[in-house]
N, CA, C and O of each residue as an XYZ file, in Angstrom:
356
protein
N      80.294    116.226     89.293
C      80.877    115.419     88.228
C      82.393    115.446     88.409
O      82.788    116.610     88.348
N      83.191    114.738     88.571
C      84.075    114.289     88.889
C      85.319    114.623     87.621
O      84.624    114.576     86.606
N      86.435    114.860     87.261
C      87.116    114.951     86.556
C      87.620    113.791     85.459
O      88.099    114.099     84.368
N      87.428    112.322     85.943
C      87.328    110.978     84.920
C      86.052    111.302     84.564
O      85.910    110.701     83.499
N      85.013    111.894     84.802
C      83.461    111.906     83.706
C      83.607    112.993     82.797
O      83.428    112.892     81.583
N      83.937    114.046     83.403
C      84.450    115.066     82.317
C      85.070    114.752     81.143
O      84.707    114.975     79.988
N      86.310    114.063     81.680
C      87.364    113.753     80.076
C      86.152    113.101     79.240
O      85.763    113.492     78.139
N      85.502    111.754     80.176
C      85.082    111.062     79.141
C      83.865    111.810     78.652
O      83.514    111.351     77.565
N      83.334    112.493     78.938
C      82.358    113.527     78.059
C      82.406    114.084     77.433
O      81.607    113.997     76.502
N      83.433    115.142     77.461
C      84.266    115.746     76.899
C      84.866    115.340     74.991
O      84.603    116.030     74.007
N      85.600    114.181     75.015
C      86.343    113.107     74.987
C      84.871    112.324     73.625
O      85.107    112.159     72.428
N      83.911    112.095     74.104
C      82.601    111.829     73.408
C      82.244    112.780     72.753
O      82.139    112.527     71.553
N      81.858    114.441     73.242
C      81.588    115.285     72.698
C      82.430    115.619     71.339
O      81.818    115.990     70.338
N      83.740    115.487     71.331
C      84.985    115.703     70.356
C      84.332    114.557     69.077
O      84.122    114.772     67.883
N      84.151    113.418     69.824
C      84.344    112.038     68.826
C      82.742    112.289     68.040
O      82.867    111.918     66.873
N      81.510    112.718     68.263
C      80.713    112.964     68.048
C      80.102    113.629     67.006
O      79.315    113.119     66.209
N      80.653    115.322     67.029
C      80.423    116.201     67.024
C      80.716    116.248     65.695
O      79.911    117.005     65.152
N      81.595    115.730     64.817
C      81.572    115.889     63.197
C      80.552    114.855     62.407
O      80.321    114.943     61.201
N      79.960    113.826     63.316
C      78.575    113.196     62.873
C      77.187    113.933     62.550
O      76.323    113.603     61.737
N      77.241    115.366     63.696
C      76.069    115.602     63.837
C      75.309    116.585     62.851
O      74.231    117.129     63.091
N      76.128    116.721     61.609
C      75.497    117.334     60.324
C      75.056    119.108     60.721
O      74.121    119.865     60.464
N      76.285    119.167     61.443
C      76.498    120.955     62.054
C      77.173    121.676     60.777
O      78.324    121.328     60.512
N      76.576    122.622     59.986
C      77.743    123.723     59.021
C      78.994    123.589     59.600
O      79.390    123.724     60.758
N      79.629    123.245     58.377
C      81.075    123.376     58.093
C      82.006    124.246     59.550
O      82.618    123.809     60.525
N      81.719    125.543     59.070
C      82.396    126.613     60.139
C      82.339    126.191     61.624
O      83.163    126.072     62.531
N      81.180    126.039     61.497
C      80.443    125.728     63.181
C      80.962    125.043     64.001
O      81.322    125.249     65.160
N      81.017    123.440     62.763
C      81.628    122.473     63.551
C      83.126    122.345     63.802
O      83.637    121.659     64.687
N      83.831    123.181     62.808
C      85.334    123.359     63.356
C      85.089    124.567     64.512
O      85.500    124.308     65.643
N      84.716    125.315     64.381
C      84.804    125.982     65.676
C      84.664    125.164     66.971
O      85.513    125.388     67.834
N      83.607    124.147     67.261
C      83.303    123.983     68.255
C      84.343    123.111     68.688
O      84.621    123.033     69.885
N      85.210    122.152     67.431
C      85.927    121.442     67.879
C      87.130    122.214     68.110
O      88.032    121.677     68.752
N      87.240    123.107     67.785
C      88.518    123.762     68.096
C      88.479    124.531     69.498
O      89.522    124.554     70.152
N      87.230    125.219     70.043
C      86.649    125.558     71.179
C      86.700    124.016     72.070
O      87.467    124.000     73.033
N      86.386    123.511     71.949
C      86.592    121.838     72.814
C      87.626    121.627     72.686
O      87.994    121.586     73.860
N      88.750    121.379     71.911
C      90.176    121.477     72.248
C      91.032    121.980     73.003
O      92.013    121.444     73.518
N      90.428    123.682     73.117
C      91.213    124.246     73.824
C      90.436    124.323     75.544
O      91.039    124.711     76.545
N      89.158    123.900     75.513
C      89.127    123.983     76.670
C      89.201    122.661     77.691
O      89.058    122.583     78.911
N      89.535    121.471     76.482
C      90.283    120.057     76.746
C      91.737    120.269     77.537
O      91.909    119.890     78.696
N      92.576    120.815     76.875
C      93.893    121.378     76.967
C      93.833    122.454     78.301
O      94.442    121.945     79.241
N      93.492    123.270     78.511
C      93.212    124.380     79.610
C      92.608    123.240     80.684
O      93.299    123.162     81.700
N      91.440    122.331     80.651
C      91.396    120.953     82.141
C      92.727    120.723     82.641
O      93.274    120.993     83.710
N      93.255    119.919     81.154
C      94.524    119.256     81.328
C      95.892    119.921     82.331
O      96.434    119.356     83.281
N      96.153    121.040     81.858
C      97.895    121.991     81.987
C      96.826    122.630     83.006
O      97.277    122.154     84.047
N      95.528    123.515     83.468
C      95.364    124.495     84.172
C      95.915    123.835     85.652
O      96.758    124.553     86.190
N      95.650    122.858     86.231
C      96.252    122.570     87.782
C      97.241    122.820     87.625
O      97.585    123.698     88.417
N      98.405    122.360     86.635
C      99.454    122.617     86.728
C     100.375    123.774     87.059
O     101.325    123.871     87.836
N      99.572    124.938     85.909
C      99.754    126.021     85.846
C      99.371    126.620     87.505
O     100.299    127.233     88.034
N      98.465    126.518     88.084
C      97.921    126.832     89.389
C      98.723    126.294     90.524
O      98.355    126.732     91.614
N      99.618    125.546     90.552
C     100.354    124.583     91.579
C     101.826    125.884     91.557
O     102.506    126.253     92.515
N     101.909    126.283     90.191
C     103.042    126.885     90.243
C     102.759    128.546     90.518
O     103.703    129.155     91.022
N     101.522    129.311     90.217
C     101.342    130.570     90.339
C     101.178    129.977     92.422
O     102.054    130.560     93.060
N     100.560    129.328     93.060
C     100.548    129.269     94.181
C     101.802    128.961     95.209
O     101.827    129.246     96.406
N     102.757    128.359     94.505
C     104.491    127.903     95.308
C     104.962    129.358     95.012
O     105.547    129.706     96.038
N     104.993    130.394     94.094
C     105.150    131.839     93.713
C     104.837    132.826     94.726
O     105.555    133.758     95.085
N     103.449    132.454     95.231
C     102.875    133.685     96.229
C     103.029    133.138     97.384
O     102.329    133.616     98.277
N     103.838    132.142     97.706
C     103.762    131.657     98.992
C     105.289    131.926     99.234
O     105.422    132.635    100.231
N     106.043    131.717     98.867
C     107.397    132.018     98.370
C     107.328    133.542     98.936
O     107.913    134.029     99.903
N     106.146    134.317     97.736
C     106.402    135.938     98.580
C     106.000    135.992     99.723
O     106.505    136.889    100.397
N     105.067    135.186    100.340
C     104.275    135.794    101.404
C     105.549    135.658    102.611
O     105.942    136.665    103.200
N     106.145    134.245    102.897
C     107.264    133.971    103.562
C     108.028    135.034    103.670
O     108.686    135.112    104.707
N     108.127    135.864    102.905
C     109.462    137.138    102.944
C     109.099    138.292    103.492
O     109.876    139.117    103.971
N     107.328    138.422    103.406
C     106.930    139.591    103.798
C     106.766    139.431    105.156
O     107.032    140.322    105.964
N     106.129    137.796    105.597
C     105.968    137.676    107.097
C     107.109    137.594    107.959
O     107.083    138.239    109.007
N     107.965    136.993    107.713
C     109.527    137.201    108.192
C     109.774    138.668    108.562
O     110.261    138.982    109.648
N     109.357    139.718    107.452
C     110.152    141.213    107.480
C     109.393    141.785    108.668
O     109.983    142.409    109.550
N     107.747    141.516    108.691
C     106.567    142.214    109.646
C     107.176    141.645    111.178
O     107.481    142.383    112.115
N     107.256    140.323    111.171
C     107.893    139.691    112.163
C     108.945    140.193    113.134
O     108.809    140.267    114.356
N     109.878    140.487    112.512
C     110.620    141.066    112.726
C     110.482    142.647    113.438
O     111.033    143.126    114.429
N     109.447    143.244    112.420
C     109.529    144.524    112.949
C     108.391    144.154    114.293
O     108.490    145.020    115.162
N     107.763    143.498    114.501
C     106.960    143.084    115.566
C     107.331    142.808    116.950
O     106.844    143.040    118.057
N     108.843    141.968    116.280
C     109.627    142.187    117.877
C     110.237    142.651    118.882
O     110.386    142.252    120.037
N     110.815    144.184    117.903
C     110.849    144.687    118.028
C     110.222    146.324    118.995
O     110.618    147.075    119.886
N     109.111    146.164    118.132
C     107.805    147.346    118.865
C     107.839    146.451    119.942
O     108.348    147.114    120.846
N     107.517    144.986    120.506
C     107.244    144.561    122.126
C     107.650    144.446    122.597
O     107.227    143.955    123.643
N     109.116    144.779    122.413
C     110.307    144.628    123.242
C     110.460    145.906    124.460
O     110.798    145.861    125.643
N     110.001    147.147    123.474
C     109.614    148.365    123.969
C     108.661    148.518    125.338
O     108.660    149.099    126.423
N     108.136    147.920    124.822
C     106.754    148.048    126.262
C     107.451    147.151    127.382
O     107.809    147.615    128.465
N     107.635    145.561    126.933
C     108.220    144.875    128.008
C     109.327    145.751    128.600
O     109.872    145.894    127.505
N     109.696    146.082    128.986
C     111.107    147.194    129.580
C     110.823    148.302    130.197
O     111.625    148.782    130.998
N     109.481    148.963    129.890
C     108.847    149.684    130.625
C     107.795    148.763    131.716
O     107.500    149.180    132.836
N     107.560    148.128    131.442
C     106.745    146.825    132.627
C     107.605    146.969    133.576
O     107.175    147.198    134.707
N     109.072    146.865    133.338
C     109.951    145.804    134.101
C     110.178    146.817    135.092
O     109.966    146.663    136.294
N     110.827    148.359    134.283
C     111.072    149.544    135.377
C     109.797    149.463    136.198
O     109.909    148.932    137.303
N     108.460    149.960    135.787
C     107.173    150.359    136.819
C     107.385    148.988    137.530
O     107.645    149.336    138.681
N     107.409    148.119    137.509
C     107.357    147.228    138.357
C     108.367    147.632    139.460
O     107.922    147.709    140.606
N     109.870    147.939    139.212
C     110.743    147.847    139.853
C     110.301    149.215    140.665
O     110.642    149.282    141.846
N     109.689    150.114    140.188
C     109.842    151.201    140.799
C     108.559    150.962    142.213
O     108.738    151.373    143.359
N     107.909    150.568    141.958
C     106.235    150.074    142.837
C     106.816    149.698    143.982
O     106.560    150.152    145.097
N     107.996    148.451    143.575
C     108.441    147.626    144.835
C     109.347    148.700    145.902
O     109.803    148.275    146.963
């Protein structure tokens, strides 16, 4: 089900739901429970677009730092290649 069938279900369910001769309490609950999980469809991508530009943001800083120390450690070995080599010949 697709996110345009949702609203409009959704959207029906809201418009409905004080017809259907539900107790008082009930039926504000549910519409107030359908509101908020109307609202949470709506803002949650949003909210998710920005917790994900956040951890990507960190990850960039951590892979840069590992990186770094990576080129380090192989720099090591290459240089010992280079002597045994030199020494063979």
């Amino acid at each position: 089900m697709g996110k345009n069938n949702f609203y409009i279900f959704l959207g029906a369910w809201i418009a409905i739901l004080p017809f259907t001769g539900i107790p008082g309490v009930w039926r504000n609950g549910l519409v107030s429970t359908s509101g908020l999980i109307l609202i949470l469809v709506v803002i949650g991508p949003t909210i998710l677009k920005k917790l994900n530009k956040q951890k990507t943001k960190r990850r960039s800083k951590t892979s840069a730092d590992s990186y770094i120390g990576d080129s380090n450690a192989t720099s090591i070995p290459t240089k010992l290649l280079d002597n045994e080599n030199s020494v063979d010949e």
